[in-house]
N, C-alpha and C positions, 0 to 999 in steps of 0.2 A: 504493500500500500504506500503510497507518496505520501511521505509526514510534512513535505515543503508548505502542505495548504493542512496541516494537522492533521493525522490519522483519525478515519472514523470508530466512532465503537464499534462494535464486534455488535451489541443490537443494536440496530438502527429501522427506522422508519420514513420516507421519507415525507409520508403527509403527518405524521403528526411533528416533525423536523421545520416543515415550513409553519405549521400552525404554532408553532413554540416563537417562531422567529418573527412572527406577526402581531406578536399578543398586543404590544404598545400601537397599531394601526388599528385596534376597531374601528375607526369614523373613517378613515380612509379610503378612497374609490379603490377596487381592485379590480373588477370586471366593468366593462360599460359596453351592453352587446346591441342590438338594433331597439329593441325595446325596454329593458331594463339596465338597472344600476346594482352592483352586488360589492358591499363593503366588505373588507377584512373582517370585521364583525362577524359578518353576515355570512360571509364564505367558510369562518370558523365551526355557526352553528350550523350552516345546512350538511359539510363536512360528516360531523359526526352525527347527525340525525341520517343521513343518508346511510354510514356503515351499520347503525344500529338496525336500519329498515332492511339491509341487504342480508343479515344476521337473522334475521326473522322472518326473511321469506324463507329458510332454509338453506340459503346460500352456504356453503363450507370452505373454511381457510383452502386457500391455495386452488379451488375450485376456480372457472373463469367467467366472465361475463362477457356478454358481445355490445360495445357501444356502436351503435350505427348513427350519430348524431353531429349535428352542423355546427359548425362554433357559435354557442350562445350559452349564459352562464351558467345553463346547467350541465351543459360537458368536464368543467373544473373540477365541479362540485364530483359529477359521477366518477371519474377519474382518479381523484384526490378520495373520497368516501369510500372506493375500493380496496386502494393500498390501506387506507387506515384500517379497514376491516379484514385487513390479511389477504384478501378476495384480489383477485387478477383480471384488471382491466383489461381489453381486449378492444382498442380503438381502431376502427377500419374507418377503409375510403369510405367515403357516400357517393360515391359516384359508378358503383358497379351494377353489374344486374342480380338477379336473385339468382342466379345458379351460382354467383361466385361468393355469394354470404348463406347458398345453404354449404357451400364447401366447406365452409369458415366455422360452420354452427358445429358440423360435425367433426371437422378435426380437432377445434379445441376442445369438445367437448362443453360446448357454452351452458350453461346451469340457469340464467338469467337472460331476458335481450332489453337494451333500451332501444329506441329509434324515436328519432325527431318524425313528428307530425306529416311532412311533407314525403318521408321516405315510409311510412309506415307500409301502403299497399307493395313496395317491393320486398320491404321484408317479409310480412305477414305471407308473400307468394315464397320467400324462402324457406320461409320454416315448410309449407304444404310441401314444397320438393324434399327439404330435409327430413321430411317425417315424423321430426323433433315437435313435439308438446312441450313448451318451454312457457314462464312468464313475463309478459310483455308490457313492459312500461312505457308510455307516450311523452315525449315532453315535448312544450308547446302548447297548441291549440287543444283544446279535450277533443275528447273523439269517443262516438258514441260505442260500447260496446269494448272499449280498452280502458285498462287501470292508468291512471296519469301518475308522468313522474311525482308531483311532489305526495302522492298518495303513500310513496315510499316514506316521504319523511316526515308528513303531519302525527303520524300514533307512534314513531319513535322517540321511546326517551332519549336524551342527549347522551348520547354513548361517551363518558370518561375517556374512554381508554380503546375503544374496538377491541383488535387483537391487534395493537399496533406493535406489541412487543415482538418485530421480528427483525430475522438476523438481515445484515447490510449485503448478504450475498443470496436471501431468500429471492426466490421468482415472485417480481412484481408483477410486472406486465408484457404482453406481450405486443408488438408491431407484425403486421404482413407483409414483407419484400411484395415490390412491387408485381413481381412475377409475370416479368417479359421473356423470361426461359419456362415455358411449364406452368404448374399451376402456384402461386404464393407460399412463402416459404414464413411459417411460424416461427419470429424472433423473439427469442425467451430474454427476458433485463433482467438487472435485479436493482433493489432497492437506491444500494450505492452508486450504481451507473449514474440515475440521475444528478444525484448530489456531485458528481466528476465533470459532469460536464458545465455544470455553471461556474463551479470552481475555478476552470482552466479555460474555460473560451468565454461564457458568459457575463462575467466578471471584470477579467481582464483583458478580452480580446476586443469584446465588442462596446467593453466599458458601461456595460448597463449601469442604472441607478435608482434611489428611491423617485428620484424629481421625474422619472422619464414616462412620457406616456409612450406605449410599444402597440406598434401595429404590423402584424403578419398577416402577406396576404399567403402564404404557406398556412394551410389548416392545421390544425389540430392533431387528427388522426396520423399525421406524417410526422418521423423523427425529426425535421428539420422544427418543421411548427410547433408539434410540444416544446422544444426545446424554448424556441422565441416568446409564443403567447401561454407557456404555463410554465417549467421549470425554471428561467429565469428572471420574468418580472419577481414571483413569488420571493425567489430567492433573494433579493434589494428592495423588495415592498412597493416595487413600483404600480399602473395603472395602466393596462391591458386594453385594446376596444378588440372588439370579435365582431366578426362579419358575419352571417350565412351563407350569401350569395358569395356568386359565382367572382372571382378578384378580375371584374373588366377594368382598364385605365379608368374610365369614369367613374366605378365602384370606390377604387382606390383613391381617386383624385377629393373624391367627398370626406373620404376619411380623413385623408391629411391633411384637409384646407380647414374643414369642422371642425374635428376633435384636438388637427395642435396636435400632433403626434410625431415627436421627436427622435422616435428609432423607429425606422421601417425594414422589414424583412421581404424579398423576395426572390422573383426567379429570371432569368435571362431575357425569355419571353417575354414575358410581365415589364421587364426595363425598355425593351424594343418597341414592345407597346406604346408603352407612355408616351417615349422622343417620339413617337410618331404622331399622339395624339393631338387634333384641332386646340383639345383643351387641357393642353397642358400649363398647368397654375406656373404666375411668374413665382418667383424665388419669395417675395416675400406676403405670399398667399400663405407659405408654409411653414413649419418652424423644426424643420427637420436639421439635424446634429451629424448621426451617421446612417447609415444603410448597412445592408448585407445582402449577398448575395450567393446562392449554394443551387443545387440540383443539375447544373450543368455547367461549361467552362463561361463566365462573360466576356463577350468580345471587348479588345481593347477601346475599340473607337464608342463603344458604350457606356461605357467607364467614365471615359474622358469628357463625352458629352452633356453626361447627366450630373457630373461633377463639377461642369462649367456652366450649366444651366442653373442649380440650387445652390451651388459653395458647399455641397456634402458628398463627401467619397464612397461609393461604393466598395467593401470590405470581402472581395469575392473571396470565397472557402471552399471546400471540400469535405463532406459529413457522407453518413451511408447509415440505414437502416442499423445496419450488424454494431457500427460504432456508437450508434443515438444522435450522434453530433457533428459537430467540424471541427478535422483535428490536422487540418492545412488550411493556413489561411493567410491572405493581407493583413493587415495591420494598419491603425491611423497615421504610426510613427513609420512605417514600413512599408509602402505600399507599388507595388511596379501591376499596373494596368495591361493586362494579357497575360498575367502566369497566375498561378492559386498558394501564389505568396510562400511562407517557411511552415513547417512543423508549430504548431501550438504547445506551448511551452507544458511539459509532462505528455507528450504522446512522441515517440521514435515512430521515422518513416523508413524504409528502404525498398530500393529500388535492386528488381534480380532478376535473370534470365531466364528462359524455360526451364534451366537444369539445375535454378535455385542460388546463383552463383551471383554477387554484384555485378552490375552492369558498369560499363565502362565509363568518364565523365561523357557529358553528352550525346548518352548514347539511349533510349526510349528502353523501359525495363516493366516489368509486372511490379505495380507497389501493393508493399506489405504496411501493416501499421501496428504498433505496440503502445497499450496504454488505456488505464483501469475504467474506462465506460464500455469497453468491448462485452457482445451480448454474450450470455452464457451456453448458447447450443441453439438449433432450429429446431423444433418439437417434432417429435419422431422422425429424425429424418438423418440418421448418424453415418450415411455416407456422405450427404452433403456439406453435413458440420462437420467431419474431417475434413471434407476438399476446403474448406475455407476458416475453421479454428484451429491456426497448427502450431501445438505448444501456447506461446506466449505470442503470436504474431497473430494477426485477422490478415488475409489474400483478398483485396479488395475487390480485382476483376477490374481495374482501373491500370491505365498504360502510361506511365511519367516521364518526362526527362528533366533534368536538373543541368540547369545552365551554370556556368562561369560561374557568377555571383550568389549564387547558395538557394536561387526561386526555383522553384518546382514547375512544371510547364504542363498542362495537358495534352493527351499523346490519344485519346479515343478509350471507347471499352477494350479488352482484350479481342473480343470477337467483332468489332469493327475495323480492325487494320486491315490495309488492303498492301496486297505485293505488287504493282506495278512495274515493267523492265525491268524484274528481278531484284527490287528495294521494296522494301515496306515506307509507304505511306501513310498518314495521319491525315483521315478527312476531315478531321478539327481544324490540322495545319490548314489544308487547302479552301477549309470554311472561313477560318481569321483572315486571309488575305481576302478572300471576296467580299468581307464586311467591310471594308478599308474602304469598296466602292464607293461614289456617292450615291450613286444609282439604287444600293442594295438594301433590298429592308430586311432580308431573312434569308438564310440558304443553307443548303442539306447537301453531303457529297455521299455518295454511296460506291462501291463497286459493280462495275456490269460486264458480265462476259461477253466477248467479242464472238464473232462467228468462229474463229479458231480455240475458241475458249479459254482467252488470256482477257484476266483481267484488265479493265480501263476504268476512269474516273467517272461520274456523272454528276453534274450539278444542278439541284431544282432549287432556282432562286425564286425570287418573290420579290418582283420589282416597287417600289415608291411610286412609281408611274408606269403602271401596267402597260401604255401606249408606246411605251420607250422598246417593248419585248419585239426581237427579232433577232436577222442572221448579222446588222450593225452592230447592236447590243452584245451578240454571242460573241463575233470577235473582239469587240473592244473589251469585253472581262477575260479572256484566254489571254491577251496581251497580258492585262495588269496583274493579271496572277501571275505570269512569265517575270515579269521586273521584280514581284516580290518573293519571287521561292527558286527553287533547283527548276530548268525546264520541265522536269518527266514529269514533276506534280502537277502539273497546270490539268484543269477538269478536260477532258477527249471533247465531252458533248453538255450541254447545261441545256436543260429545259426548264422554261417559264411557266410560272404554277402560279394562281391565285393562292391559296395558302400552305401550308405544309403540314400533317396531319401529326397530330400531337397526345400525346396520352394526358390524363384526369392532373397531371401535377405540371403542362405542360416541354416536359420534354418532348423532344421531335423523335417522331417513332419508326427512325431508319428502316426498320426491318420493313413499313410497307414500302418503303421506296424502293428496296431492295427487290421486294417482288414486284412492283411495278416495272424496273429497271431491269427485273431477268426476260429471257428472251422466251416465246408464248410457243407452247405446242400449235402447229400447225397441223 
């Protein structure tokens, strides 16, 4: 354990950890979601009126619940109420269909389901595929014919204590890997994982505070978003707003202009958006400090722009489901725009070969990572917890190179490099020079077999001015790509797309390009 930030006890809790640490903020905002206001106070008693009602429906320590719910303040609550109650949250996307949350019901085993209002008909069609008879709590709007969330917590007595007495290495909760290989992979944490990661990035990296109001358009259910709008305000007593809806620029743009929200959290996307947007607020619309930035590489020229538009740096990172967090990142003090900045102080990177061996300086390597929020195993599933928990190291499935000066650089996932005239390739790389365009608002490179079945580049841009797309345009970005990389990387062939198809957390989801880019049985 790292004693530099003081070892933890041997029991530990983490929600009854934050609730001890909050006791002087009763009057305090902690949540402010679309319709309601939820103080420290507030968030302390529903906390434990919530473990005590979870306790009483029969729920059992270490047993799991399935949250199916939007960010609004009773996700905290159910979240925070589980761990105290020893009981194992179980936060998913909301954005799937029912066959991938009856998977979900039955591989954890879910004991319990919540679901926000809005999603209830898809779960309720989960459970009928899952076969599972489970209790189903609604929160939000009532709904005739379902028990409502706070039904849990009006006949509970104020639970003292839950079963908060558990150990810093107990299985808290668990996350679903996005599961773009196969079906989602059950990420088991524990306790202490979360207290490591506000510790070492939340704290000091991203400089959170009590004064800060935090706005993530990263939900909840996502490692990155717990981390933003619930482990680390919590952790400095700071004041959270939660969204439901979907994070459009204009969604976002009302938040930061209204609520004054001085740390914002997003995604690459999401920043691409905005510079794009008619209505993007001038600089002193806003009262933004820092940013962050994680779930894919941010382009430089994005960085740059959005940091010269508001006077606030984007703090681009590198986190992953298995870690909780980011544990590569920029820095305020340290910051180079196009690489995913140094190692977070108490987490080791390294970079190594297929055959496990350091990679050479600047040479693109498989990164590993070392350091105490790494999850504890994938539930039932111990060939793939060994491909990727080995020893003391997590295998991230991420491709790095390490420049000169000590930045980290992205290089693509493992299974997107492509070998082109016999060199591997990074479509990341040959993505960052296309963004340099001024033309370019968005672009994807994939691999495509030729009729001899050697791979070649392909690039689906997404022009600023759709009318600009043709065979002028085609040549003028082969050229510019040409001035900025090795000749071989420049794209073969770039095709003009109205937009680029993207999964529920916006990342761009190569794999259908890839199939649209392979060549079609005739």
């Amino acid at each position: 354990m790292h004693t530099e930030h003081g070892a933890l006890p041997e029991r530990f809790n983490f929600a009854r950890h934050i609730l001890a640490l909050n006791q002087t903020r009763k009057n305090k905002l902690a949540y402010r979601d679309d319709q309601h206001d939820l103080s420290y106070g507030e968030l302390d008693e529903r906390v434990r009126r919530f473990a005590a009602g979870l306790l009483q429906q029969g729920v059992q320590p270490e047993q799991r619940v399935l949250l199916v719910m939007l960010d609004t303040i009773d996700m905290p609550v159910a979240f925070l109420g589980a761990l105290f109650a020893g009981v194992v949250p179980v936060p998913v996307n909301t954005l799937l269909p029912a066959d991938n949350y009856a998977y979900m019901l039955k591989h954890s085993d879910a004991r319990l389901v919540i679901a926000s209002d809005a999603l209830l008909p898809v779960v309720q069609q989960a459970l009928t595929v899952s076969g599972r008879k489970l209790p189903l709590f609604v929160s939000g709007q009532p709904v005739a014919g379902a028990a409502a969330f706070d039904d849990l917590l009006a006949d509970s007595p104020l639970a003292a204590d839950g079963n908060a007495d558990t150990h810093a290495d107990h299985f808290a909760f668990w996350l679903y890997s996005s599961g773009s290989t196969g079906q989602p992979k059950g990420t088991v944490h524990s306790h202490a994982n979360l207290y490591w990661t506000a510790e070492l990035y939340g704290k000091p990296v991203l400089g959170m505070r009590e004064e800060d109001v935090v706005f993530s358009a990263a939900k909840l259910f996502f490692a990155y978003g717990l981390g933003n709008g619930l482990t680390f305000p919590l952790s400095v007593g700071a004041t959270t707003i939660l969204m439901a809806e979907r994070p459009t620029p204009a969604a976002v743009f009302a938040r930061l202009t209204q609520q004054r929200a001085t740390l914002f959290c997003g995604v690459p996307t999401l920043y691409v958006g905005m510079l794009a947007s008619a209505d993007l607020p001038p600089r002193d619309k806003v009262a933004l400090r820092i940013c962050a930035s994680a779930g894919e590489s941010l382009p430089r020229e994005i960085g740059e722009k959005f940091s010269a538009h508001f006077g606030c740096d984007i703090l681009d990172g590198l986190g992953s489901t298995e870690m909780l967090h980011i544990f590569l990142s920029n820095r305020a003090d340290d910051l180079r725009y196009g690489s995913t900045g140094k190692p977070v102080p108490g987490y080791q990177v390294a970079l190594r070969d297929e055959s496990g061996a350091p990679v050479a300086p600047d040479e693109v390597g498989d990164l590993y990572i070392q350091g105490p929020s790494a999850a504890l195993l994938y539930w039932g599933n111990r060939e793939k917890t060994q491909a990727t928990f080995q020893g003391t190291w997590v295998k991230s499935g991420d491709k790095y190179l390490l420049d000169a000066d000590g930045y980290y650089h992205y290089a693509g996932r493992s299974d997107d490099m492509l070998k082109v005239s016999g060199q591997y390739v990074s479509p990341i790389e040959v993505e960052s020079a296309l963004m340099g365009h001024a033309a370019v608002l968005e672009c994807a490179v994939v691999g495509k077999p030729d009729d001899t079945g050697l791979i070649k580049t392909v690039a689906y841009v997404v022009l600023r001015d759709a009318a600009q797309a043709g065979a002028t345009m085609e040549a003028d970005l082969k050229a510019f790509v040409k001035t900025r990389l090795t000749p071989h990387k420049y794209p073969r062939e770039i095709i003009f797309v109205a937009d680029l198809p993207k999964t529920a957390t916006g990342k761009i989801q190569r794999f259908k390009l890839r199939e649209l880019a392979a060549p079609h049985a005739h």
